[in-house]
N, C-alpha and C positions, 0 to 999 in steps of 0.2 A: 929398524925402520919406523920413520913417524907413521900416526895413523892419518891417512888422507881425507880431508872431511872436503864435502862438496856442499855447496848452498843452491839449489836451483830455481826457485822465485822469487829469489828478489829481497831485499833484503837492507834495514838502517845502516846507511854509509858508515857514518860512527861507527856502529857497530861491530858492521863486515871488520871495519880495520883493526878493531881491538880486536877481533879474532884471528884474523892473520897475523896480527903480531904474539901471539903465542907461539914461543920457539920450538916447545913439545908437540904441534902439532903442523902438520903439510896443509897448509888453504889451499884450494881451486880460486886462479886469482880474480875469478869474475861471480859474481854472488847471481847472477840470474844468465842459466843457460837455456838453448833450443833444444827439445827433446831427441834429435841427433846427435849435439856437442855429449847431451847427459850418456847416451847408447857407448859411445865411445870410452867415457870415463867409468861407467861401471863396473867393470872387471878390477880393477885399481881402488876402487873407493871404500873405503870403511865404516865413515861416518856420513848420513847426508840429512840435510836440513829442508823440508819443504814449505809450503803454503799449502794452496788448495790445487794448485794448476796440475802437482807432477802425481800421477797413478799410479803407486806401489801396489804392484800386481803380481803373479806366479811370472807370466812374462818380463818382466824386469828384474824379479830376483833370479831368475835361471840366471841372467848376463851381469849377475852381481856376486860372485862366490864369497866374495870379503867382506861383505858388509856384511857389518855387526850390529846397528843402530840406524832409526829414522828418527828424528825429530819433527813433527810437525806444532809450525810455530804457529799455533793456535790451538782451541780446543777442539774441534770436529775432526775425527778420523774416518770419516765416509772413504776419502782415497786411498785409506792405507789397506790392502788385505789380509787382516790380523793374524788370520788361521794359517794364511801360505807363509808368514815371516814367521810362526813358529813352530813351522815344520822347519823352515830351514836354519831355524835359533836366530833369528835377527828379532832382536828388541825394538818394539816402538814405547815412543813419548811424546806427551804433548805438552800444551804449556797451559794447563788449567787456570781460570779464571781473569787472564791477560784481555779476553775481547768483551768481558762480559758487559763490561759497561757501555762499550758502544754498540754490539748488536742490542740493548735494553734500549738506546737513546734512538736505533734505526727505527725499532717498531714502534716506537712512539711518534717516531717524524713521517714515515710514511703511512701511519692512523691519521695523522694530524692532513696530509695531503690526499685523504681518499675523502676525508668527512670537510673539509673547505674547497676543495679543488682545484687546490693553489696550482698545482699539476699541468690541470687544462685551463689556468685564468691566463699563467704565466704564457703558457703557447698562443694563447689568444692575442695577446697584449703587445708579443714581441710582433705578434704580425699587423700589428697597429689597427688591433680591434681596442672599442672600450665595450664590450659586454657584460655590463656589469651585471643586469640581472638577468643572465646565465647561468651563474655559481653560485646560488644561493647551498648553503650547504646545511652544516649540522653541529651542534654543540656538542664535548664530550663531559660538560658539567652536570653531575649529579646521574650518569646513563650509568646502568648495569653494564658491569666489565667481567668477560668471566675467563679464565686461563684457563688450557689445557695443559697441564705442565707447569708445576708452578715450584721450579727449580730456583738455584742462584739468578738468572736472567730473569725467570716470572717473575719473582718477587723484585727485585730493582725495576723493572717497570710497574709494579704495583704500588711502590712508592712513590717512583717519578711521578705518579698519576693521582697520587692522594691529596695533593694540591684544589683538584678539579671535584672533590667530596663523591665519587660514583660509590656506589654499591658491588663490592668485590665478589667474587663467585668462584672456585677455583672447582679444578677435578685433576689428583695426583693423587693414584696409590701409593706411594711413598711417604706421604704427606697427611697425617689425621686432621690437625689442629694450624690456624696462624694468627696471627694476633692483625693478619695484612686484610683478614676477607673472610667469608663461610666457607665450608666445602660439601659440593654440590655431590646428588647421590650418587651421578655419573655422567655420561659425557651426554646423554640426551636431555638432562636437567640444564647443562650450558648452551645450549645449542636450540632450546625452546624457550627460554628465559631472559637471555641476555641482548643488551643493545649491539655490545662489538664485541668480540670473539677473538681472541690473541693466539693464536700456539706458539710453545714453548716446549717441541719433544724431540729429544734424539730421534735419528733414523731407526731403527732395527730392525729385524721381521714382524716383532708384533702390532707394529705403530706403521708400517710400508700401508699407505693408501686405506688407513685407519678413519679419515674425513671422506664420505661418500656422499653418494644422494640421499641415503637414506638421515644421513645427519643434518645435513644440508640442507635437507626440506623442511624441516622443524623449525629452522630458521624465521623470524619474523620479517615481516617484506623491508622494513627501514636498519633492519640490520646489517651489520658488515663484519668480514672475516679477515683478518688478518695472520701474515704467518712469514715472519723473519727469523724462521728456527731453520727447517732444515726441507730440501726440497721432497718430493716421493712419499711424505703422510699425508697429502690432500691427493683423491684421486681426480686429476687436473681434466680430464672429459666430463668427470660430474660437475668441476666446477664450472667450466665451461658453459655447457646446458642452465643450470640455474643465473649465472650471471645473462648469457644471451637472452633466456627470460623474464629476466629483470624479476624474477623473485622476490630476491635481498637484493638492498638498495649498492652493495658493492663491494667491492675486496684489494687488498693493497698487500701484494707477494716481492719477496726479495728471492726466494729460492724457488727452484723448482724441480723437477724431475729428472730433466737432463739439463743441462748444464753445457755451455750458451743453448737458449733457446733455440731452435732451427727457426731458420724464416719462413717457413710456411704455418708455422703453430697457428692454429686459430687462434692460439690467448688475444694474438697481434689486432684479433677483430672486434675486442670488446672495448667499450667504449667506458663502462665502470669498472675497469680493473688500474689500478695503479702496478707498473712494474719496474722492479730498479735488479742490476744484474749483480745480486748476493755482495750488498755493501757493509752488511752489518756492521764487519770487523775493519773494515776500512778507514779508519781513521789514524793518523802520526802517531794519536798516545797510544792507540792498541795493537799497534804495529810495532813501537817501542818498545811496548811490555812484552812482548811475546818473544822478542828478537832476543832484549836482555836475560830472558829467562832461557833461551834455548842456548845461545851461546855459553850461560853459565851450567846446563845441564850436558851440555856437551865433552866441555875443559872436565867435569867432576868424572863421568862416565870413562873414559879413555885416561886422564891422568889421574883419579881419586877412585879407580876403580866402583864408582859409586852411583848405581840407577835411580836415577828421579824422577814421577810422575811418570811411571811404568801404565802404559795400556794393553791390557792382552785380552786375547781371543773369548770370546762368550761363549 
């Protein structure tokens, strides 16, 4: 029997089809299902392919006894539950460094839209206001920039950004030395120092709601925080508080804690936050690269016996 692979968000046309034309493997013929059509297909499935939308959780593997393999076609595994797939021996994978370039380019476009205001000119303007001096905003030439996280994505923004000559500051235990920036004592050196503030960290437990008040206040008032890494390391009621303060002069979030927002979030009240609903990786080419990698990790895995870009449990 082939092995049954499912795709369920979605996913490059092109792509999809070159995968379904593999005669060694059974495609699901539609590349983005409803998390009912998915309930139905997992007792049958083997292989499945996600995004960020579908939740590999103990409750989806019970209703999944044949799956072998997740692909998540990107690099952030928040939805996948590492420890429940390997109790129950399902391998997860991701597709390392496919998004990196465009979550690097989101946090530099929404810095770019928290410190002009391009955000609230543009609302302005469509409602056929001229305000112009309204938006008076802020330069990011020659400002202290400091990373929390200064991975593959820190560092491609730290370059994008060398154009503008700032003063680098990073804070990564992983990381002694870079030829990109200094590295600061620790995270209350970034966070007292710097003009705008980037993160750049994996979810985990030690990093969950790591950005508090207590950091936050260190903060200089014209400073700003930005954070297109991952949502649940700012704890979002302190940031709340200090933005409704007007402390620091503002902040520009693509992720957050939970994921869509709910309507009632207070964030929706603040009038210096920029928010965009976790775009980073949302661009044609990083949605190519990941597609093209996971399709190819998948054909190896099942017909080449062969695991690529293995993620397991911490």
């Amino acid at each position: 029997m082939k092995p049954f692979i499912v795709v369920s968000d979605g996913f490059d046309a092109p792509l999809f089809e070159e995968l379904k034309k593999c005669d060694a493997l059974e495609v699901h013929p539609k590349s983005k299902v409803t998390q009912d059509e998915l309930k139905t297909l997992l007792p049958k499935i083997n292989g499945l392919i996600i995004r960020s939308a579908t939740k590999v959780d103990a409750a989806l593997l019970e209703l999944a006894p044949n799956l072998k393999l997740v692909i998540r076609a990107g690099e952030g595994t928040d939805n996948i539950d590492k420890v429940a797939c390997a109790a129950k021996g399902v391998k997860v994978a991701n597709t390392p460094g496919a998004n990196s370039n465009s979550a690097a380019e989101h946090a530099i476009a929404i810095m770019f839209t928290l410190l002009r205001k391009t955000a609230w000119a543009h609302a302005s303007t469509k409602a056929g206001k001229w305000e112009k001096s309204a938006f008076e905003g802020n330069e990011v030439w020659k400002k202290k920039i400091g990373f929390v996280g200064f991975g593959k994505i820190g560092q491609i923004v730290a370059k994008r950004l060398s154009g503008f000559e700032p003063e680098v500051f990073f804070y990564d235990p992983m990381i002694e030395t870079s030829p990109l920036g200094k590295k600061a004592a620790d995270m209350k050196e970034i966070f007292s120092k710097c003009d705008i503030i980037t993160m750049h960290l994996p979810l985990i437990p030690a990093t969950k709601g790591i950005v508090n008040k207590d950091l936050l206040g260190l903060m200089k008032k014209d400073a700003v925080l930005i954070n297109a890494s991952r949502g649940g390391i700012v704890n979002e009621d302190d940031l709340y508080t200090i933005l409704k303060e007007k402390k620091i002069l503002g902040a520009a979030f693509d992720v957050f804690a939970d994921e869509p927002l709910k309507a009632e979030s207070k964030l929706f009240e603040l009038d210096n936050l920029v928010m965009t609903p976790h775009l980073g990786a949302s661009t044609g080419e990083a949605q190519y690269r990941a597609g093209e990698m996971a399709v190819h990790q998948i054909k190896e895995f099942f017909l080449n016996n062969n695991m690529m870009n293995e993620v397991k449990a911490k």
